[in-house]
N, C-alpha and C positions, 0 to 999 in steps of 0.2 A: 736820532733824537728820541725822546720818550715820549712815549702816549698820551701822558698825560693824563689826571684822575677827573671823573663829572663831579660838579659841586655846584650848590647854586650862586647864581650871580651875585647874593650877596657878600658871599664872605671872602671876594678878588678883593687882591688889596694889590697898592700899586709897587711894580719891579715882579709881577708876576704875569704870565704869559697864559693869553688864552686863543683858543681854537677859532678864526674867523676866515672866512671859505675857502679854509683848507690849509691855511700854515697858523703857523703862532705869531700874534705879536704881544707886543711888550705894554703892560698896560702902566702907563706915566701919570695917572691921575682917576679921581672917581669923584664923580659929581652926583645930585639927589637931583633929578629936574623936577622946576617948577609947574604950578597947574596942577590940571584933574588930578585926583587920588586913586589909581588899581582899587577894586575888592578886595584884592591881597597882595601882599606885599609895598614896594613901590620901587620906582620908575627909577632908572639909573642910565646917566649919561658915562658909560667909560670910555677917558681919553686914550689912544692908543696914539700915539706919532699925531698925522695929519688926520687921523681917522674917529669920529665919536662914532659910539655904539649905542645903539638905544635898549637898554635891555629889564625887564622885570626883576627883582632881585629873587624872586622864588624860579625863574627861570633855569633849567639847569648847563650850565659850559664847562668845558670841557679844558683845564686846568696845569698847565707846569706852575710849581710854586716856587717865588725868586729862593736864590740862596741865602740863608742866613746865617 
């Protein structure tokens, strides 16, 4: 499987795969969560399977992007 490229959390979009403790999964959706506001950036729920991720969107993850 490929390495996959860092990129920040924002610009996952969904049927692209990201690095979560230690394989890929498949991200099925992307949420803005509600409530406080970051200094920078904001707050991102990405839906993986069963799994949400809490993640900053200037945060940086680590990236297979689906095929298109």
């Amino acid at each position: 499987m490929r390495p996959g490229k860092v990129t920040p959390a924002g610009r996952v979009r969904a049927g692209d795969h990201v690095l979560h403790e230690g394989r890929f999964v498949e991200v099925t959706a992307i949420r803005k969560a509600q409530g406080r506001k970051p200094q920078t950036g904001e707050n991102l729920h990405v839906v993986a399977g069963d799994t949400v991720l809490k993640i900053n969107s200037t945060e940086p993850v680590r990236v297979q992007r689906a095929e298109t």
